[in-house]
C-alpha positions in Angstrom: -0.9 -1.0 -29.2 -0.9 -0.2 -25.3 -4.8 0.5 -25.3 -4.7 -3.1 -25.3 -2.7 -4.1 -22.7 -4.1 -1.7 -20.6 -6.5 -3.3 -19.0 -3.9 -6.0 -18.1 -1.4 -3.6 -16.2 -4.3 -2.0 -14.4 -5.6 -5.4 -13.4 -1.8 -6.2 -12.3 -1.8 -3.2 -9.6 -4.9 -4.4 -8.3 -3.5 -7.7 -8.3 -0.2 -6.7 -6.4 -3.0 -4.7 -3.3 -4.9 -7.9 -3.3 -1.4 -9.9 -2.6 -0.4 -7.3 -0.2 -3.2 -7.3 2.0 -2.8 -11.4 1.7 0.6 -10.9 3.1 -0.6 -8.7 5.6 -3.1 -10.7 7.0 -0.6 -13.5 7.3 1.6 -11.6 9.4 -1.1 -10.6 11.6 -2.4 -14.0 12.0 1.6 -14.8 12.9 1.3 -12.0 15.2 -1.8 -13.4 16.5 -3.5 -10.1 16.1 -7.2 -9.7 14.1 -6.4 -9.6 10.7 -10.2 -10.1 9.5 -10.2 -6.4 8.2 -7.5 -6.8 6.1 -8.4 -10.8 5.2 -12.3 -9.8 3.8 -11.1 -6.9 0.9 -8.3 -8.7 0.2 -10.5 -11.8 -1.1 -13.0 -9.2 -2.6 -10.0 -7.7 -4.1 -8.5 -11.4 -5.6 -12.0 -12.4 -6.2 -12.7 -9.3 -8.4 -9.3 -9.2 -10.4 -9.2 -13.0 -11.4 -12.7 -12.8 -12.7 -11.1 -9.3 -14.7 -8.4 -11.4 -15.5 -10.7 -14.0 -17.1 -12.9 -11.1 -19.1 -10.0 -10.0 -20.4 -8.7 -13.2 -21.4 -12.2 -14.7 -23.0 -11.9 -11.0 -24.9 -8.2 -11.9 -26.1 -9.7 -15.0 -27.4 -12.5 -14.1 -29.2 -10.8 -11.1 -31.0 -11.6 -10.0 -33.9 -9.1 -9.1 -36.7 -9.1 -5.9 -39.0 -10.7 -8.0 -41.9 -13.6 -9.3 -39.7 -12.1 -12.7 -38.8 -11.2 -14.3 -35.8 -7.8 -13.2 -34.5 -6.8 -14.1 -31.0 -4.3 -11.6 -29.3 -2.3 -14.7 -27.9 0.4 -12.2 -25.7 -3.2 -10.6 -23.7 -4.6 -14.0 -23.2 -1.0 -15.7 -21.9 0.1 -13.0 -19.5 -3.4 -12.5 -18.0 -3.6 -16.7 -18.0 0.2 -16.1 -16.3 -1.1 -13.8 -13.7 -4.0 -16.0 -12.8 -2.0 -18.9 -11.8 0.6 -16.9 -9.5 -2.1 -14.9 -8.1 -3.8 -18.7 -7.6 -0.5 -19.8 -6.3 0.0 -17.4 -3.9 -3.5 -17.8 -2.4 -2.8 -21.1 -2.2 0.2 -20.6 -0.2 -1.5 -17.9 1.9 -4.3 -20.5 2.9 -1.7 -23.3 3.9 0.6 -20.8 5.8 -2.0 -19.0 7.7 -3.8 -22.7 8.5 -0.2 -23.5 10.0 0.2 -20.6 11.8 -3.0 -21.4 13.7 -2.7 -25.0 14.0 1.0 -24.5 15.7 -0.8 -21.9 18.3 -3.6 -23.9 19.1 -1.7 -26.7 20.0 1.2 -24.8 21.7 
């Protein structure tokens, strides 16, 4: 049973280094220091995960069960679904901070 989650947890690390060089790059836009070399492979990173995270969950979904039928594994395609919407969330949040950050030092 933990071949097939997996793929999930390893997409998860990768997930948690995307996130961190996100939050690195915000704090070096706060610092008001480059933070381009850390901001490109941590969208690469994101953008590569999420679309792992949707193989994984279009897999989960079209399953198929020990007697040759459909049979969705439900937990895979929730907690990668989960993961995808945080990651989306913190992205989001990311975006609107670091846009913040650089309004408040143009203008100061």
């Amino acid at each position: 049973q933990w071949q097939r989650i997996w793929p999930v947890f390893g997409a998860s690390n990768q997930l948690v280094a995307a996130l961190a060089l996100l939050v690195s790059s915000c704090w070096l836009v706060s610092m008001k220091k480059p933070s381009r070399f850390t901001l490109i492979p941590a969208v690469l990173m994101l953008v590569t995960t999420l679309a792992a995270f949707a193989y994984q969950m279009v897999n989960a979904f079209r399953a198929v069960g020990p007697d040759g039928g459909s049979q969705p594994q439900w937990f895979i395609f929730m907690t990668a679904g989960v993961l995808v919407v945080l990651a989306l969330a913190v992205f989001y949040e990311a975006v609107v901070s670091m846009k913040s950050i650089k309004r408040s030092g143009s203008s100061a």
